[in-house]
C-alpha positions, 0 to 999 in steps of 0.5 A: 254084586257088592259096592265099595268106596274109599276116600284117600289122598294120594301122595301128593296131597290130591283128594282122591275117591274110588268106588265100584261094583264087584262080585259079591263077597269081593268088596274088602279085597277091591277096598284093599288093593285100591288102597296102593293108589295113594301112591299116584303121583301126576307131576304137572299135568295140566292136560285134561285128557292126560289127567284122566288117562294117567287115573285110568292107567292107574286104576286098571292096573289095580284092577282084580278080575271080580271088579265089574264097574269103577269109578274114581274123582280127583281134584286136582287145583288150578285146572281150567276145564271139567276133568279128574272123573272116570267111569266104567269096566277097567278092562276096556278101551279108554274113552273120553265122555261122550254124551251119548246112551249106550248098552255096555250088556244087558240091561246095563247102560252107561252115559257120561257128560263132560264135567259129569255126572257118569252113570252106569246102571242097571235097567231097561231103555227107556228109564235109563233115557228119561235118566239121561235126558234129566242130566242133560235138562239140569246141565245149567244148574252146576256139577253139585245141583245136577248131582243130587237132582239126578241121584234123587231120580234114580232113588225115585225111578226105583234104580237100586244097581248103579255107580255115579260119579262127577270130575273132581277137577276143574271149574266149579268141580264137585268130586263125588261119587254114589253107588247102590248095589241093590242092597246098599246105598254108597256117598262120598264127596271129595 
């Protein structure tokens, strides 16, 4: 697998950052086809679970089948609750957040909470637990601060395959997204 991550604007001027993990040697194709995302446009929502919707509706119809896991952040102003983050296989179900730890395949697991971070990686149980519990215990400490506290954990726990990301929308928002591919570290803020 291979990372990638863009950083653009859409066409009505929201910062915008997609990144995912892909099947190697794929990574600038997936760059390339993200790019046509610019042109979402959102009209006046100001539901959260249709901001999420209408990104993920977005992005899976960009998807290209080499494409394992993606995450995007959107900032949208003016939104009253945590919203504008996605995570996870751009073929499945759309879901909301739900706080809970679960085995998408093996040995890879993803967890969500509202406001962030999302995190898929690529471990066993147990590290993957102590990583989960970590941003729970740090959920006081603000979107930024949890953030970083939780990647300095993967890097320390020896997690080298994962892609996180926070809501870019909201109170306190802090767009971000981070991925390793087991290779290369990826960061971009919004």
């Amino acid at each position: 697998m291979e990372g990638f991550l863009l950083k653009t604007t859409t066409c009505q001027g929201y910062a915008l950052a997609i990144g995912g993990l892909c099947c190697k040697g794929t990574a600038s194709l997936h760059q390339q086809q993200f790019e046509k995302i610019n042109e979402l446009q959102y009209g006046n929502l100001q539901d959260i679970y249709l901001v999420d919707y209408h990104l993920s509706r977005e992005i899976a119809s960009l998807a290209l089948p080499s494409l394992h896991i993606i995450g995007a952040t959107l900032t949208i102003e003016n939104m009253t609750e945590a919203t504008g983050g996605i995570l996870g296989n751009p073929y499945s179900n759309i879901t909301s957040a739900s706080g809970e730890i679960e085995e998408i395949a093996t040995g890879v697991f993803q967890f969500a909470l509202p406001g962030g971070p999302g995190i898929v990686l690529w471990g066993n149980y147990l590290v993957s637990n102590q990583i989960f519990r970590y941003a729970l215990d740090k959920y006081h400490t603000g979107p930024k601060n949890r953030f970083q506290s939780v990647k300095d954990l993967l890097h320390a726990t020896g997690i080298t395959k994962y892609i996180m990301v926070s809501d870019g929308s909201g109170p306190q928002h802090f767009g971000c997204i981070a991925i390793g591919d087991g290779i290369k570290n990826y960061y971009v803020e919004i």
